[in-house]
C-alpha positions as CSV (number, residue, x, y, z in Angstrom):
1,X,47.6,106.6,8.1
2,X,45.8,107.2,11.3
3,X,42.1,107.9,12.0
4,X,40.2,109.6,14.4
5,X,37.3,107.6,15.8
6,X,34.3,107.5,18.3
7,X,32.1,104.9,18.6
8,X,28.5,104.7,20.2
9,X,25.5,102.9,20.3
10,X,22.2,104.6,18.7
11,X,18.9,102.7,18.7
12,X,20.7,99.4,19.1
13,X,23.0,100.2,16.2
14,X,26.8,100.9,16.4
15,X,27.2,104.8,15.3
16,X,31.0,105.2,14.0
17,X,32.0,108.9,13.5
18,X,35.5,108.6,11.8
19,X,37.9,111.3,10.1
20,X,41.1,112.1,8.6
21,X,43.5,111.9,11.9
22,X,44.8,115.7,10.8
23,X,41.3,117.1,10.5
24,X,40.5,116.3,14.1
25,X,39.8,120.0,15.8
26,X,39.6,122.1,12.2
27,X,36.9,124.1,11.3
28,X,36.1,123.7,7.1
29,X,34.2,126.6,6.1
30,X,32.7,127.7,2.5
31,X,30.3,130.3,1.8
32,X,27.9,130.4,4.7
33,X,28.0,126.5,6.1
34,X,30.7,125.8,8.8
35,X,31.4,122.1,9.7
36,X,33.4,121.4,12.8
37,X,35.6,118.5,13.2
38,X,35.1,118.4,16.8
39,X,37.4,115.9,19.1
40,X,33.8,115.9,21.0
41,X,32.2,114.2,18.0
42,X,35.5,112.3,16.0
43,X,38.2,112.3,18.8
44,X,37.9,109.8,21.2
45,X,40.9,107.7,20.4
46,X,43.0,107.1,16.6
47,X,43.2,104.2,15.4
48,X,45.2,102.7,12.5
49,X,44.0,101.4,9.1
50,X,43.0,97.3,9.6
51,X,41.3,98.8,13.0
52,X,39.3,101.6,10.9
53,X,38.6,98.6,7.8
54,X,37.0,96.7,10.8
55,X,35.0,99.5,12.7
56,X,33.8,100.9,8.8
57,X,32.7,97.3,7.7
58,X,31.0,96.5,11.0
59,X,28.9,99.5,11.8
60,X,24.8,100.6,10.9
61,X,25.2,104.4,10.5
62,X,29.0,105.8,9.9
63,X,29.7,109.9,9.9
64,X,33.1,110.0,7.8
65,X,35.2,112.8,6.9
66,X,38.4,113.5,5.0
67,X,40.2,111.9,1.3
68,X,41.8,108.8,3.6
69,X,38.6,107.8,5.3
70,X,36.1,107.9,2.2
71,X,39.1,106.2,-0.4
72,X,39.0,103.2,2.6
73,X,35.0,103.4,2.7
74,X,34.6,103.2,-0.8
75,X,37.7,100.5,-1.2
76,X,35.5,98.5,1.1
77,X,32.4,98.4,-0.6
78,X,31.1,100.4,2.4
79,X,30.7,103.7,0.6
80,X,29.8,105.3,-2.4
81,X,31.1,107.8,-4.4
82,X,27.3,108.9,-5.3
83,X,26.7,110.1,-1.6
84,X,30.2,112.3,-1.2
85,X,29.8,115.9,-0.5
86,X,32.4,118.8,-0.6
87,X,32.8,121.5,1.7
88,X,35.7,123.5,0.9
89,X,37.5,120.2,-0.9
90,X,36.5,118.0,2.1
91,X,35.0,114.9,1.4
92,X,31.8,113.9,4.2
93,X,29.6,110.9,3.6
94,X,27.2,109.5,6.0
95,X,25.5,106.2,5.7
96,X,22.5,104.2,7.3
97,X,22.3,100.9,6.8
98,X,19.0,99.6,8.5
């Protein structure tokens, strides 16, 4: 499985936006919310599971999206199931840790 990633630094902290690899450049919409899965925002280069553990266990605030990327999340300890929203079957979970 491949995922989509982009990595930054906000406020000292490393930011991680990851997704689904296939999701990268779809538009999810339900009801009235839309949410991009832009390649400005997820796509600067994919990367492969044991890279994605790494980036997910060593990051401060982490935008994820798709099934493959919140399972690993929440495999790791990193995410929670609690936190998980939907949008038209999609999982998204963001996290802060301070």
């Amino acid at each position: 499985m491949q995922f989509s990633v982009r990595v930054s630094d906000y406020q000292k902290k490393r930011m991680l936006n990851i997704c689904d690899a296939d999701l990268l450049g779809k538009k999810i919409t339900e009801n009235e919310l839309t949410m991009n899965i832009s390649e400005s925002y997820y796509g600067d280069r994919f990367v492969e599971e044991q890279e994605a553990e790494t980036l997910l266990k060593n990051s401060s605030i982490i935008n994820m999206a798709g099934p493959e990327t919140i399972s690993l999340s929440i495999k790791l300890g990193v995410g929670s199931e609690n936190g998980i929203k939907k949008v038209s079957g999609v999982p998204f979970l963001i996290i802060f840790n301070v």
